[in-house]
N, C-alpha and C positions, 0 to 999 in steps of 0.2 A: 504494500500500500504506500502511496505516498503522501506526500504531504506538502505541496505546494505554497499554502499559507504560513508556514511555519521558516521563519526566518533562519537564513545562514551565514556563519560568517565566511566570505570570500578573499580570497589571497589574491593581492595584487604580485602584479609579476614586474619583473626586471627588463631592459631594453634586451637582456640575451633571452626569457624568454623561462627564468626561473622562477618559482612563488619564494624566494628564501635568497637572502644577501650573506656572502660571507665579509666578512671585513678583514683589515689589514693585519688584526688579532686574532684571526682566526673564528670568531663569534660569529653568531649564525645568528640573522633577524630576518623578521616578516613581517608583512606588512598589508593587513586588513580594513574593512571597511569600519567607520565605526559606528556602536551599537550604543542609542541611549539607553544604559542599563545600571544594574547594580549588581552585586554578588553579597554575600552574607557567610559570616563562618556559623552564626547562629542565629535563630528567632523562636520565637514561643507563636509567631503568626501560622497559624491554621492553613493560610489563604496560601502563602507561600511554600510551608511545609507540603500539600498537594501541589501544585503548579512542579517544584521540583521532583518528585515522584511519577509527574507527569510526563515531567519529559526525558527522565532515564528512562521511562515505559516506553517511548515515541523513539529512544538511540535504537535500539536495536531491531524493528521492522524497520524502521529505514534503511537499513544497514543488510537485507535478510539477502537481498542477490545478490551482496557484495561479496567474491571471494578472497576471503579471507588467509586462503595459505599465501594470496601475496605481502602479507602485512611482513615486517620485521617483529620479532618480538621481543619487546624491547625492553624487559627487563624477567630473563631468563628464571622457569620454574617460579615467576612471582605467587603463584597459584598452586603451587606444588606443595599441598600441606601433608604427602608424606616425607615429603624430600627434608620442608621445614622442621616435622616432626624430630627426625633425627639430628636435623643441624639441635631445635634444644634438647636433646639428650646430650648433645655433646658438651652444651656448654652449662648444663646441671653438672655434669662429672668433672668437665673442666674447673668451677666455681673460681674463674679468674679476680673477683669480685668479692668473694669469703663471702657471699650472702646468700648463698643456698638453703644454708641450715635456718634463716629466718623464715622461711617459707616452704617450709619442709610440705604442710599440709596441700598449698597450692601445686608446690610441684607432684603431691602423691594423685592430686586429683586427673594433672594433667597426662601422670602417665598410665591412670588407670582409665582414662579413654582414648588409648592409642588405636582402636577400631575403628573409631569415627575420624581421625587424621588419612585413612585409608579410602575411605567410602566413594567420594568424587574421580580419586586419581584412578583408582579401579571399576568403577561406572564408566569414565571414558577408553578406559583401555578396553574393556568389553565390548567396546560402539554401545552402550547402552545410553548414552545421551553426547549430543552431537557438540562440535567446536562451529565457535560462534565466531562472529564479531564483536567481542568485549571493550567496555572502556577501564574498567577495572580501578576507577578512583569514583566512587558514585559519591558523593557526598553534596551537601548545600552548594557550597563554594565553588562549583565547577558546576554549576547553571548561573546564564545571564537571564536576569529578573527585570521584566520592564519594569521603568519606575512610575509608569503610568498606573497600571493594570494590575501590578505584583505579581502578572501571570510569567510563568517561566517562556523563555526566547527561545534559546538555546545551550546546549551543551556544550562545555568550552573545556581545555586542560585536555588534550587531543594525545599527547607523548605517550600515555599511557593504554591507548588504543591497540587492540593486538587481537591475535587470534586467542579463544577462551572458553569458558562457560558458561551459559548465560545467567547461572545460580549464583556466579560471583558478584555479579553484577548487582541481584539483589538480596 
């Protein structure tokens, strides 16, 4: 489905013909249209709290013919909570920190659900649910909020966009 009324942000491009300037530092910028909006790291607004639920609902059918093995994935096993699982085994045994034993009970809790660190990573290895187009940061702060309406614009904080699950998402 699409969604034509739903506003996007657009990258301007370069006289060679790029959406993305490197400079003489190496730094990489871009250069879009701009959007009268706002963002929020938090609110108690209702109105806002749905608008951005709205439209991490609206990333992903947008997104549904896009394929996604072309993405980069740009920050490798982000979503791998068996992989993670074991990285904190390592660093409970490690206790670089001496503060293990302060939290003895939380870490018993975490390793006495090491089944469910499993569950997703083994679901997709089965094809039992499909790789997606993720944005994989869903949070307030990465929706533009008209300041008019408080209704969310768009999805924004794009780096983080990669092939995924859609469960992660929410």
């Amino acid at each position: 489905k699409k969604y034509p009324e739903q506003l996007t942000l657009h990258f301007h491009h370069t006289a060679e013909g790029n959406n993305y300037f490197v400079s003489d530092e190496d730094s990489f910028w871009r250069v879009m249209n701009y959007v009268d909006s706002l963002t929020l790291d938090n609110t108690d607004d209702l109105t806002v709290i749905e608008a951005t639920g709205k439209a991490f609902g609206n990333f992903q059918p947008q997104l549904a013919d896009f394929d996604g093995s072309v993405l980069y994935e740009t920050i490798p096993d982000f979503h791998n909570t068996a992989k993670r699982f074991e990285t904190f085994q390592k660093a409970v045994a490690a206790d670089v920190c001496g503060r293990a034993a302060s939290v003895k009970e939380e870490i018993r809790f975490v390793l006495d659900h090491e089944a469910f660190a499993h569950t997703l990573c083994d679901l997709e290895a089965a094809g039992k649910i499909p790789t997606r187009v993720t944005h994989n940061d869903t949070k307030l702060n990465n929706i533009l909020i008209d300041n008019a309406t408080g209704k969310g614009i768009c999805v924004i904080d794009l780096d983080t966009v990669m092939p995924g699950l859609a469960v992660n998402d929410f």
